[in-house]
N, C-alpha and C positions, 0 to 999 in steps of 0.2 A: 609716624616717625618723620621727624622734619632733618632732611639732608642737606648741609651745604658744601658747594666746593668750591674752594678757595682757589683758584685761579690764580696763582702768584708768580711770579717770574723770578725763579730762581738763578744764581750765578755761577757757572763753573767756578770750581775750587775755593769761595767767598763760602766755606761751611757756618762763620759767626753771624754774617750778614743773611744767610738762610735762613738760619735759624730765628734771628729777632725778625723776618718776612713770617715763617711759621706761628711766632708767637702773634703778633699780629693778626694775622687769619684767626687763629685761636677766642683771640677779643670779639673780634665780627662775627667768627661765628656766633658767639654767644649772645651778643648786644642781639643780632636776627634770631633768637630762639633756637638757634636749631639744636640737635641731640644727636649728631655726627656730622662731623665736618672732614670731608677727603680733600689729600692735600697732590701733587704731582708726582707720578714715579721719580725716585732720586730726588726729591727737594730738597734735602738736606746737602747732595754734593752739587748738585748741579747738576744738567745732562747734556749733554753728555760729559763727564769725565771723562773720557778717552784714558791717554796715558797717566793720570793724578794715578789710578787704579792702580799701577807698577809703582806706586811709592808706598811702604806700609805706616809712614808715621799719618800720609793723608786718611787710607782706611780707619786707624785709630783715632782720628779727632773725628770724624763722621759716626762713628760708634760711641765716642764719651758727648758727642752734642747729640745725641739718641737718648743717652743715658741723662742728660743735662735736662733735655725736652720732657721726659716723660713723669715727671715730679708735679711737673705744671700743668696737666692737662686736667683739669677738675672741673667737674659739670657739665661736661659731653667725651662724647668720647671721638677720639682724630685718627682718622688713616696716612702713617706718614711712610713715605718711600726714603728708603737708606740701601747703602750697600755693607752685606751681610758677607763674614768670613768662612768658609768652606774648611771646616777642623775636619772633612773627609781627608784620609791619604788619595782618593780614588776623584776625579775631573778637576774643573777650572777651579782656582783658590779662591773665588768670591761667587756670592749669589746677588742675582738686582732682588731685592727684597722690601716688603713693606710690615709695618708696625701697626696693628693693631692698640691703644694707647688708653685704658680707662680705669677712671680713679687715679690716677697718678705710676699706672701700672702698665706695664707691655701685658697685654694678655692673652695674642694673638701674633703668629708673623708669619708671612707667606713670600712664597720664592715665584717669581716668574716661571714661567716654562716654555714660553714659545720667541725666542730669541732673535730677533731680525740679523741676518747678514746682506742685506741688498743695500745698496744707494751709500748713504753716512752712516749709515749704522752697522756698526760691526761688535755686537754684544758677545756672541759667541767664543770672542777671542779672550773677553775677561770675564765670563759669567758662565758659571753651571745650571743648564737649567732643573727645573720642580720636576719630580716627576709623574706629578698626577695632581687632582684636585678635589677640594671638597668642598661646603660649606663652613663658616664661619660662624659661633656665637656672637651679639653685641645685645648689650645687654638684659642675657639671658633668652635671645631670640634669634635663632637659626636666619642666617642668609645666606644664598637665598633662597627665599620660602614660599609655597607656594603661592599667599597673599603677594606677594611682591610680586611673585611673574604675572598671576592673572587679574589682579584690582585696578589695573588702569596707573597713567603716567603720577600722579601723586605717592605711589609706594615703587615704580620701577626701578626706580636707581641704589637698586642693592648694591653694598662694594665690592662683590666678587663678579658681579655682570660685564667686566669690559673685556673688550676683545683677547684678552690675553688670558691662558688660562694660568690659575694658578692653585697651588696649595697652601690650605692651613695649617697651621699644628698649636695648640695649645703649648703657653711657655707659665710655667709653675711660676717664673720670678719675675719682677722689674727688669732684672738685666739676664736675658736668658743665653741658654747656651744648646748649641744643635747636637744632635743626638746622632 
């Protein structure tokens, strides 16, 4: 499986200008072959958003340019980082959260869990974290899996490998809704 990561420089609060950075990446990946392309936690708002996160009209253009993104992604599939709303009554009212994106479909989305409060980063104060993790399907193949951890640097960069752990859950729709 050939992985690319798009490296882009996302703008706090610039969600439309993200986005066509997103779609972008999406071309490159393609034009380079690849067959998943990860994209930056929050690439869609920006990172940090700090206080945007206390405005809800900001959280809802971040979720209709999620919902805008995902019609488009055909013939790979993208991991893109959004911030996701907590319809729990119970913790913080947002999850940092990434999208799973294939066929034109959310298929996949997963919550952070290990939440930094040191130095600039103060996530804790707007984010609920995951409370456990697991592996991921793409398509139709568990990550990550045991070829991945042990065949050498060519298959290591599973998308659930980075330091932060996180959960998946399977979402039934294009635009899903937490449980």
């Amino acid at each position: 499986m050939k992985v690319a990561a798009a490296q882009i420089n996302s703008t706090v609060g610039d969600i439309q200008g993200n986005l066509q950075k997103i779609l972008t990446g999406l071309g490159r990946a393609k034009e380079l072959g690849a067959q998943v392309v990860l994209f930056p936690e929050m690439c869609i708002t920006g990172y940090p958003p700090r206080d945007l996160l206390d405005r809800g009209w900001f959280v809802d253009a971040n979720l209709n340019a999620l919902s805008e993104l995902a019609p488009k992604v055909k013939g790979l599939t993208a991991i893109v980082g959004y911030v996701e709303k907590n319809v729990s009554s119970e913790g913080r009212p947002l999850y940092n959260a990434a999208a799973v994106i294939e066929n034109g479909e959310i298929s996949y989305v997963t919550y952070k869990s290990l939440l930094p409060t040191y130095d600039v980063f103060d996530e804790a104060r707007y984010f609920e974290p995951a409370a456990g993790s697991s592996p991921l399907k793409i398509g139709g193949r568990k990550w990550p899996s045991r070829s991945a951890r042990t065949s050498g640097p060519t298959r290591s960069a599973a998308p659930a490998s980075s330091t932060t752990a996180t959960r998946w859950r399977k979402c039934p729709s294009a635009r899903w809704t937490s449980s």
